[in-house]
C-alpha positions as CSV (number, residue, x, y, z in Angstrom):
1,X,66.1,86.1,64.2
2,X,65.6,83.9,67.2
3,X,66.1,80.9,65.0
4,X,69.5,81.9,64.1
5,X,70.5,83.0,67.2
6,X,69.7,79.1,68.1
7,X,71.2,77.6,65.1
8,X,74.5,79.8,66.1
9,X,74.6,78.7,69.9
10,X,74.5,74.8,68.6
11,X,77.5,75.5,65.6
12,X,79.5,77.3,68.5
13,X,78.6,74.3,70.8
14,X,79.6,71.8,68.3
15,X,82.9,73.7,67.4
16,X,84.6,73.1,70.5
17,X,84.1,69.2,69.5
18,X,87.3,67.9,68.0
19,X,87.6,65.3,65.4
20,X,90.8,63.4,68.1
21,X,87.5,63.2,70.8
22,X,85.2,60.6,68.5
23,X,86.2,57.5,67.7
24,X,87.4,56.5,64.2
25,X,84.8,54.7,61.7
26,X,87.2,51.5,62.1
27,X,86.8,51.5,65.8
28,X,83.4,51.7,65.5
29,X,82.9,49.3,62.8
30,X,85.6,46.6,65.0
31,X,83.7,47.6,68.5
32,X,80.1,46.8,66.7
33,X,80.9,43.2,65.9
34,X,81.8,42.3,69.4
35,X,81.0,44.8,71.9
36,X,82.9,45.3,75.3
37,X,80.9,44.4,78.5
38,X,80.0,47.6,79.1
39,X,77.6,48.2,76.4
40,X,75.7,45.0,77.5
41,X,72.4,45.2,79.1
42,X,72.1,44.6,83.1
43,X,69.6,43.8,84.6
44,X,68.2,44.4,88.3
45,X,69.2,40.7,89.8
46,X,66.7,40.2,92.3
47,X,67.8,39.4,95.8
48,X,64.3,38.0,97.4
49,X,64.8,34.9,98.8
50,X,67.5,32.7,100.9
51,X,70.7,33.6,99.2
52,X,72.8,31.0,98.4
53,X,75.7,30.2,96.3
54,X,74.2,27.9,94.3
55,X,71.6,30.1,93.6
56,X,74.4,32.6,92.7
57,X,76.3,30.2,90.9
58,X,73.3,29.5,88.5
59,X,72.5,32.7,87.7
60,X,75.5,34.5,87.2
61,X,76.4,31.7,84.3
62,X,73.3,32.0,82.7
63,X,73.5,35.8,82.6
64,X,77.1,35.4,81.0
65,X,75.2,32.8,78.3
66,X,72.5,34.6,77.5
67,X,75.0,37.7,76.8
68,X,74.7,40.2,79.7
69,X,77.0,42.4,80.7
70,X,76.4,43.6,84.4
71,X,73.7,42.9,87.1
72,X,72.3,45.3,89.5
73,X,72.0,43.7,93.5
74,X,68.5,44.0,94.2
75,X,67.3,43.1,97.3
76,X,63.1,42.9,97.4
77,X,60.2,42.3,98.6
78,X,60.3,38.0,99.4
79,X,63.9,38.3,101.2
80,X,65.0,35.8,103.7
81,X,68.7,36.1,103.9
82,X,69.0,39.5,106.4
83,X,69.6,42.2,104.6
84,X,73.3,43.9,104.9
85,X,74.1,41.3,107.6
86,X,77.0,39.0,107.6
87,X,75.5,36.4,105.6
88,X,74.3,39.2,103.0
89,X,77.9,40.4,102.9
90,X,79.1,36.8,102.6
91,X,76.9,36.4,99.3
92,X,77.7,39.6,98.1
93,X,81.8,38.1,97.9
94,X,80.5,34.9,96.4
95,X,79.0,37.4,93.7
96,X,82.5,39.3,93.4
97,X,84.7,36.1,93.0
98,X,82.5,34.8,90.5
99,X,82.1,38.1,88.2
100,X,86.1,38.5,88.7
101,X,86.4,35.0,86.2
102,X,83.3,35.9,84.4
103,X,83.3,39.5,83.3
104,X,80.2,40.9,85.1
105,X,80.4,44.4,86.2
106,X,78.6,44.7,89.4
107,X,75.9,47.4,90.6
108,X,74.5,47.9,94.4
109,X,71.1,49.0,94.4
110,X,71.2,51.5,97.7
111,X,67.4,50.1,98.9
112,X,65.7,46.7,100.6
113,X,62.9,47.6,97.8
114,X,62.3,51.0,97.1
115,X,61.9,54.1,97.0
116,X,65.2,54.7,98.2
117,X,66.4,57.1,101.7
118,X,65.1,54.4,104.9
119,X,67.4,51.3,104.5
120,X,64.6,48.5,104.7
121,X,63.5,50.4,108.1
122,X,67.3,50.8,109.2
123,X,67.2,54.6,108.9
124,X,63.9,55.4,110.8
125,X,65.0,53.0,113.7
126,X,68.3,54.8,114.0
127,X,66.9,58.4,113.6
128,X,63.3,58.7,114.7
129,X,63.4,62.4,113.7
130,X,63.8,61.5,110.0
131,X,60.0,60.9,110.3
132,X,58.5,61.8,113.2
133,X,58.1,65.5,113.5
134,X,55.7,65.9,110.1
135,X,56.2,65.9,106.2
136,X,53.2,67.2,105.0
137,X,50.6,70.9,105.8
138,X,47.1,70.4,105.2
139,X,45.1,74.2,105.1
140,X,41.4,74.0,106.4
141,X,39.3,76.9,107.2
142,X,37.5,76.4,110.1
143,X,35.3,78.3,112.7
144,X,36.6,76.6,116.0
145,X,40.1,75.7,116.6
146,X,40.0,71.6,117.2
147,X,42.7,69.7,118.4
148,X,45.6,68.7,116.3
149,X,49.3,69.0,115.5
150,X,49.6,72.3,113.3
151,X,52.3,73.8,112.1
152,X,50.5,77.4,111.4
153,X,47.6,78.8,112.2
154,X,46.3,82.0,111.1
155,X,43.1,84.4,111.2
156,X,41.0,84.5,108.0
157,X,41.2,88.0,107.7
158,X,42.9,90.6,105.5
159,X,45.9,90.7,108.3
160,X,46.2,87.0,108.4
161,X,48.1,87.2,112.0
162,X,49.6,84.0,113.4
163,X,48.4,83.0,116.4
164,X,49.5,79.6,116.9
165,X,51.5,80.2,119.7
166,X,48.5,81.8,121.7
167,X,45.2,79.1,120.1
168,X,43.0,77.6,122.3
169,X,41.5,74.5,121.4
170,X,37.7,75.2,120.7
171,X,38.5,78.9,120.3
172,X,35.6,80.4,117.7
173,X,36.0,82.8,115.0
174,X,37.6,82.4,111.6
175,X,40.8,80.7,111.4
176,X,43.0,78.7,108.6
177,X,44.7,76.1,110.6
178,X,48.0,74.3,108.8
179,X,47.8,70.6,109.9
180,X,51.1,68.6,110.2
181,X,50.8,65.1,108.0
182,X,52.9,62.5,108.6
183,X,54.1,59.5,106.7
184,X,51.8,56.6,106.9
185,X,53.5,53.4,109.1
186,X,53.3,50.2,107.2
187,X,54.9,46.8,106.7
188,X,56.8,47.6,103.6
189,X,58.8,50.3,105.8
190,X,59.2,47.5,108.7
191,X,56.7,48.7,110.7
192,X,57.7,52.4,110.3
193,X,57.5,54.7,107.3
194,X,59.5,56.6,104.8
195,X,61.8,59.4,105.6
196,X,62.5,63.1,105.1
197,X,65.1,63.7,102.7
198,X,65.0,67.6,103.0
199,X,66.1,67.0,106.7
200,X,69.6,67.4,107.2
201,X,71.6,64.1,108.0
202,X,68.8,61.8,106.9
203,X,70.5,61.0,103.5
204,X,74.3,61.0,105.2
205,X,72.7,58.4,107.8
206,X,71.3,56.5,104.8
207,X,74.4,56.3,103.2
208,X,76.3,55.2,106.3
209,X,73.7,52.6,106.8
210,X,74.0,51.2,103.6
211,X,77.3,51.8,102.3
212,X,79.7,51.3,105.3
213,X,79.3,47.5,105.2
214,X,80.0,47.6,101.6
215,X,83.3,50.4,102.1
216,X,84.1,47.9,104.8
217,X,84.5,44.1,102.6
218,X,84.7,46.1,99.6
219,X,85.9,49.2,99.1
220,X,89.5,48.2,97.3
221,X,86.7,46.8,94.5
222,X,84.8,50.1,94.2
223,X,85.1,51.5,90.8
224,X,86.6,48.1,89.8
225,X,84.7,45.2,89.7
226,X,81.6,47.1,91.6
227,X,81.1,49.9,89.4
228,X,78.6,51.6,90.6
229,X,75.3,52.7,92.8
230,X,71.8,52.6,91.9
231,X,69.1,54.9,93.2
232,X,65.3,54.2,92.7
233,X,62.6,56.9,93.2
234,X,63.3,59.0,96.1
235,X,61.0,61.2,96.5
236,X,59.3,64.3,98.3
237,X,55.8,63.4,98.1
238,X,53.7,64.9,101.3
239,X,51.7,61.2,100.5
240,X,48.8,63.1,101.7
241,X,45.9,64.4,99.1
242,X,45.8,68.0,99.4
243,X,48.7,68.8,101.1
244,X,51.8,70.7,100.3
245,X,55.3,69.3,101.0
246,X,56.5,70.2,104.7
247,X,60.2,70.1,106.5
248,X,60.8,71.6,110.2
249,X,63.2,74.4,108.9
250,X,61.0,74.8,105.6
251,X,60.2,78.6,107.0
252,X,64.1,79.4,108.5
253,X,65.1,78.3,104.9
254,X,62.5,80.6,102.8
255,X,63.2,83.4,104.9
256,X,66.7,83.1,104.8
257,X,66.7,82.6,100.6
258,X,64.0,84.9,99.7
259,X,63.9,87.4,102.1
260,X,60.4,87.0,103.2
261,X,57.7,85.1,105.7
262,X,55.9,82.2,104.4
263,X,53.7,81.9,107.0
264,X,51.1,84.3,106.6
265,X,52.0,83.9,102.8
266,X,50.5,79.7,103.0
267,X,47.4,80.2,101.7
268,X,48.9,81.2,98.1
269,X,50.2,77.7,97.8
270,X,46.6,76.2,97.8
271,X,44.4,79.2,96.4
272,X,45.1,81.8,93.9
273,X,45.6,84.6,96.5
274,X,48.0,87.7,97.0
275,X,51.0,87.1,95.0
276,X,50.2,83.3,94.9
277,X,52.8,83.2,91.5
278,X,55.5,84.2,93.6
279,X,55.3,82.5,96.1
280,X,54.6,79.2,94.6
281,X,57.7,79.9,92.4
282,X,60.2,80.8,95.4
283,X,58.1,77.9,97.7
284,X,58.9,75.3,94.8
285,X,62.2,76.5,94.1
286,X,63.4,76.3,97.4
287,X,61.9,72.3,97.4
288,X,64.4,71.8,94.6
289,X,67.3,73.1,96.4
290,X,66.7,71.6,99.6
291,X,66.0,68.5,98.1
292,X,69.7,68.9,95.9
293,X,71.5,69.8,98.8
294,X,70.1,67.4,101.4
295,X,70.2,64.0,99.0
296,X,71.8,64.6,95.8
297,X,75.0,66.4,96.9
298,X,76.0,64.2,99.8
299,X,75.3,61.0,97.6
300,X,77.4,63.0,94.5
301,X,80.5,63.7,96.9
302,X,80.5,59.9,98.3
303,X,80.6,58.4,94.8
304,X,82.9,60.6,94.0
305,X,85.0,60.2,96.5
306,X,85.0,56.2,96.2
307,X,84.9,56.2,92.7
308,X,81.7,55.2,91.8
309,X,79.0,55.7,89.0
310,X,75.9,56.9,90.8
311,X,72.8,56.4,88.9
312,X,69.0,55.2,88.9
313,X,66.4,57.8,88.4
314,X,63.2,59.9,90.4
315,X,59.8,59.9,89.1
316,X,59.6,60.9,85.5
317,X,56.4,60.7,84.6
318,X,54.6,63.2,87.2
319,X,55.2,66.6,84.9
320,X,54.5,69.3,85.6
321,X,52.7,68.7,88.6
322,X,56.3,69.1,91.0
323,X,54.9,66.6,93.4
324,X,57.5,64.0,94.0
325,X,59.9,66.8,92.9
326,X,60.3,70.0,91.8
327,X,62.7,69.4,88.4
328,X,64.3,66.4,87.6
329,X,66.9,67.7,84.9
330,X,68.4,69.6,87.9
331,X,68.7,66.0,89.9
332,X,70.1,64.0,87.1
333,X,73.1,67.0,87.0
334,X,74.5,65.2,90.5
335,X,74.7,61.6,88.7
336,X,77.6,60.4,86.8
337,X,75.0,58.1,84.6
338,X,71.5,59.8,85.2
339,X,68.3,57.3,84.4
340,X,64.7,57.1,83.8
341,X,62.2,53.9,84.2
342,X,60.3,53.0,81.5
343,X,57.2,51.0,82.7
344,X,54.2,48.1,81.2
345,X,53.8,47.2,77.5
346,X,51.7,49.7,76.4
347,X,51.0,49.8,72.6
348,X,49.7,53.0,72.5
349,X,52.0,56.4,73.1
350,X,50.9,58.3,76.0
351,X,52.4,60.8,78.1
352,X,53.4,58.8,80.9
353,X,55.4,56.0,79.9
354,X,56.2,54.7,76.2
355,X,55.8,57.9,74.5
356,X,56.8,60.2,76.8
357,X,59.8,61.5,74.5
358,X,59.9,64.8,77.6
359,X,61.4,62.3,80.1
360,X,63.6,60.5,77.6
361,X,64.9,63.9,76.0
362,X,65.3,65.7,79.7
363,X,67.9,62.7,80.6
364,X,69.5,63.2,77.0
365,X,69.5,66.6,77.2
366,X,71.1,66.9,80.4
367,X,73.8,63.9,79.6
368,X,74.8,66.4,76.5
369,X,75.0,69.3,77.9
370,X,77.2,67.7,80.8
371,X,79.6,65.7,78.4
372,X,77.6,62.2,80.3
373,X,78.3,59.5,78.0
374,X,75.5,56.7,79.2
375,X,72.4,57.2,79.9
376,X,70.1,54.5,81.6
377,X,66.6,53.0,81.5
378,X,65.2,50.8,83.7
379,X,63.0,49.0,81.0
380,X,59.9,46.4,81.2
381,X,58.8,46.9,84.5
382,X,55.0,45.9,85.0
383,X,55.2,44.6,81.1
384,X,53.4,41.5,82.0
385,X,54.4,37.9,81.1
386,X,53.4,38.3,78.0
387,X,56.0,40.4,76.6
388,X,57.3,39.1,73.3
389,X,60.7,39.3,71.8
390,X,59.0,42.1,69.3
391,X,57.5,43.9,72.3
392,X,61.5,44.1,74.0
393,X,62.5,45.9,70.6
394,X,59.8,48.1,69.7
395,X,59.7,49.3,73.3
396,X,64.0,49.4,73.5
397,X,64.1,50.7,70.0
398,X,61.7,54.0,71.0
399,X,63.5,55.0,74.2
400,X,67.2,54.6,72.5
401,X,66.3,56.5,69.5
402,X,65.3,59.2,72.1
403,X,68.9,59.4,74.0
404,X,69.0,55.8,75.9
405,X,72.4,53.7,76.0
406,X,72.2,51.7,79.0
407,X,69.7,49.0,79.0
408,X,68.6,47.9,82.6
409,X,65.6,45.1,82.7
410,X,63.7,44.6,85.3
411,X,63.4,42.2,86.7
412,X,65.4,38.8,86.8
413,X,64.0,37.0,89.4
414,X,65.8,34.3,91.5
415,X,62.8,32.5,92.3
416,X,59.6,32.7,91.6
417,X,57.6,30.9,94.5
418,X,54.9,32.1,96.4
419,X,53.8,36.2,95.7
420,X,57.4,36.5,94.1
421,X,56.1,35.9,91.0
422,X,53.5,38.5,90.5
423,X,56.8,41.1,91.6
424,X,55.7,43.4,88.5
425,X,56.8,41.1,86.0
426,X,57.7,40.4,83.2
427,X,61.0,38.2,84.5
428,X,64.0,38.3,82.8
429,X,65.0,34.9,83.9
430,X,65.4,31.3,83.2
431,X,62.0,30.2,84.5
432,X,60.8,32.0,80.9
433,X,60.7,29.1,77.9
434,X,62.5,31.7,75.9
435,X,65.3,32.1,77.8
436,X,68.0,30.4,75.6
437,X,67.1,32.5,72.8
438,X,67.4,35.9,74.6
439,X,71.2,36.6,74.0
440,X,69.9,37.7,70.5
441,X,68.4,40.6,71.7
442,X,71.2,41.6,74.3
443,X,73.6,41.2,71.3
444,X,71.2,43.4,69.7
445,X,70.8,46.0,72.5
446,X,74.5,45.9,72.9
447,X,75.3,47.0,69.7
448,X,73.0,49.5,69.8
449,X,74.6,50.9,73.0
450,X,78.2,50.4,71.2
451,X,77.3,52.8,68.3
452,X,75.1,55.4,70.2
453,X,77.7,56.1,72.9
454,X,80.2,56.5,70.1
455,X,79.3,60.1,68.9
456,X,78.0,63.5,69.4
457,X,74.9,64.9,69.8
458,X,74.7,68.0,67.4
459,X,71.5,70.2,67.8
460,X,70.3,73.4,66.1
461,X,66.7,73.9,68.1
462,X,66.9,75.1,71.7
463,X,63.5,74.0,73.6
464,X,62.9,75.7,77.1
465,X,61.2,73.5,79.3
466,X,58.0,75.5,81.0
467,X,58.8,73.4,84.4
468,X,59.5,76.9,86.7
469,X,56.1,77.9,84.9
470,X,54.0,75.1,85.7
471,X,55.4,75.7,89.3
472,X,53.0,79.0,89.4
473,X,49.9,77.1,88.5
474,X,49.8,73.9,90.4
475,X,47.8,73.4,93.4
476,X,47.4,70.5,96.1
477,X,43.4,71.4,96.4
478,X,42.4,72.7,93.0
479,X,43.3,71.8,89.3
480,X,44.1,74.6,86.9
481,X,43.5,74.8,83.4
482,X,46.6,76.2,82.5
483,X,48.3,73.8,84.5
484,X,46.5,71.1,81.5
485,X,47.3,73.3,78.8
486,X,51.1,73.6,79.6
487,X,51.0,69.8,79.9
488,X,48.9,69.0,76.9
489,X,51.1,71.6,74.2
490,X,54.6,70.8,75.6
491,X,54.1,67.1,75.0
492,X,52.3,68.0,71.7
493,X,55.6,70.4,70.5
494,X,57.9,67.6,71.1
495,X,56.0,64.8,69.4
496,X,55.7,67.3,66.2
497,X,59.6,68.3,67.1
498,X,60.1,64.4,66.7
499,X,58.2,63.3,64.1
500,X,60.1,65.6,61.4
């Protein structure tokens, strides 16, 4: 009864699909032979050195002879030229004049490096509270108060009263003291660290940062010749082991949505205490929400508005621990193209990267159900320089079998002195000796983006993802074995779902 009440929902689904929406065998069969830009790979142009024009100049031609369609603007790790400065923006319209006789679409990568929401530093320099008041609760139970920055702290009794307002340091008794953690300072943030994207006005600060010099040279090429924005792995990891994700109106916000205090509620996010299911499942689910409101929304209305693709993707592989975020199915809703990364050569198929058909089907599942044509991959990161032609198709063949259309390599490198070089290769460049053979694969890949974009996905089997569950089981300080066992059959239903 339940399977027919599936395969009913899927006929109805499909029913509302008219023959006038798909395009005609001829079309497709004319399209395949020669496929339009679009469909061609892209791949993340890195940006890490001084720019140039003949540098540009170089590059750009051999991406049009080697049968790419796009290239993403990737500024990195090895950068000379200042990032978003004059001279960056005087590049960047080198790069435009050049794709305007060419063909090349062009993509802006929103980051100097990744993951996206500081601005290579910009961000936390302009707005010091995007990182400085805490990101992160560590519980302890102690028997003196000590000194520290807490957001919480409470008797260890059966009342559990907050008395943070009234602790002395070096007070004794039993107490479970909620210590702020912060983001850890470090070069690759310039000197500062990454930002809180559940604060309010961090992401539209972000955006203004990066974007307004763009809008400013740019804007009439927006949705034209730039097509589009890539994001890359924001996240809202506590980066601190054992902690639970922290913002300064994390208990306004829970009180206001579910009607209760969190405070004296805390412990049930690390222990299995009171109603500790819950709580972890309104905690969690407000994480989500303040994490959609605060960076996808404001980033969904400013493409949008300009006329931009946004895509790029989160972290995918992290299920169902809700770590880095709570559910990514419900991110890749705000993107006109969503994405997923696809990372190292691995022969083997694991549940992380190759072989992980859950991350592959959550960003096909959500492109069909939104009427989302393309879907993304960025592909080969970390593959090694020994990636081989057969390598590129077994690993391209498995994700777009899955739901991918959009090939995005990583990485073609502009130079490759110094550390530049071991920048996770492989390199999709022309340092590689087989370079001038690789427009048989793009023609490949292109073709394969052609026919897969052309048509409908029909399906009779509804799958409900256990993501809200695995919410109720996780815990910063303590593994679960149900957590394991959620992990370990999910992934095993879908492989046997596939393999049939």
């Amino acid at each position: 009864m339940i399977k027919f009440k599936l395969v009913i929902c899927a006929c109805l689904f499909s029913a509302v699909i008219t023959q006038a929406q798909l395009p005609t065998w001829r079309t497709v069969t004319e399209n395949f032979v020669e496929p339009a830009m679009s469909f061609r790979p892209a791949p993340f142009w890195v940006w890490h050195d001084r720019v140039d024009t003949v540098k540009i100049e170089r590059d750009l031609q051999d991406f049009v002879d080697i049968g790419m369609g796009g290239v993403f603007i990737h500024p990195r790790y090895g950068l000379i030229t200042e990032y978003l400065s004059d001279e960056w923006f005087d590049q960047v319209q080198f790069s435009l004049n050049k794709t305007k006789q060419n063909g090349l679409a062009v993509w802006l990568y929103d980051e100097n490096s990744f993951p996206s929401g500081f601005a290579g530093g910009l961000v936390p320099e302009a707005m010091p509270e995007s990182y400085n008041q805490g990101q992160g609760l560590l519980m302890r139970r102690v028997d003196e108060i000590p000194a520290g920055e807490f957001a919480l702290i409470l008797t260890d009794d059966d009342g559990r009263k907050d008395i943070t307002a009234d602790a002395q340091i070096g007070a004794k008794g039993r107490f479970i003291v909620f210590e702020k953690t912060f983001f850890e300072k470090s070069k690759w943030y310039a000197g500062r660290s990454y930002v809180d994207l559940l604060l309010p006005g961090v992401t539209e600060k972000f955006i203004e940062l990066t974007m307004s010099g763009y809008e400013k040279r740019f804007g009439d090429e927006f949705g034209k010749t730039i097509m589009g924005v890539f994001t890359d792995e924001p996240n809202v990891n506590p980066q601190r082991g054992g902690a639970i994700r922290w913002t300064p109106n994390l208990f306004d916000e829970f009180q206001s949505r579910w009607g209760y205090d969190l405070r004296p509620l805390l412990p049930s996010l690390f222990e299995e205490t009171g109603e500790w299911k819950r709580v972890r499942h309104n905690y969690y689910r407000l994480m989500l929400e303040l994490f959609i409101e605060n960076w996808s929304k404001p980033w969904h209305e400013y493409t949008e508005k300009h006329g931009l693709i946004w895509t790029g993707h989160y972290w995918e592989h992290g299920w169902p621990e809700p770590t880095e975020g709570s559910d990514n199915m419900a991110m890749y809703a705000w993107h006109q193209m969503p994405g997923i990364d696809m990372l190292f050569n691995t022969m083997d198929q694991d549940r992380t990267q190759f072989g992980n058909i859950r991350a592959v089907k959550e960003l096909s599942s959500v492109a069909n159900q939104l009427g989302q044509k393309r879907t993304l991959s960025e592909t080969y990161g970390a593959a090694g320089w020994e990636l081989t032609f057969a390598d590129m198709k077994r690993l391209g063949d498995w994700e777009y079998v899955l739901g991918v259309n959009f090939m995005n390599q990583h990485l073609a490198y502009m130079n490759l002195t110094g550390d530049r070089k071991h920048d996770f290769p492989q390199g999709i460049c022309y340092q590689t000796p087989w370079w001038p053979h690789y427009r048989v694969l793009n023609d490949y890949f292109a073709r394969l983006s052609m026919v897969l974009s052309a048509g409908e996905q029909v399906n009779d089997i509804l799958v409900l993802e256990p993501t809200s569950t695995a919410w109720m089981y996780y815990s910063p300080q303590r593994s679960n074995d149900r957590l394991k066992k959620i992990d370990e059959s999910f992934h095993q239903l879908l492989a046997q779902l596939e393999s049939r």
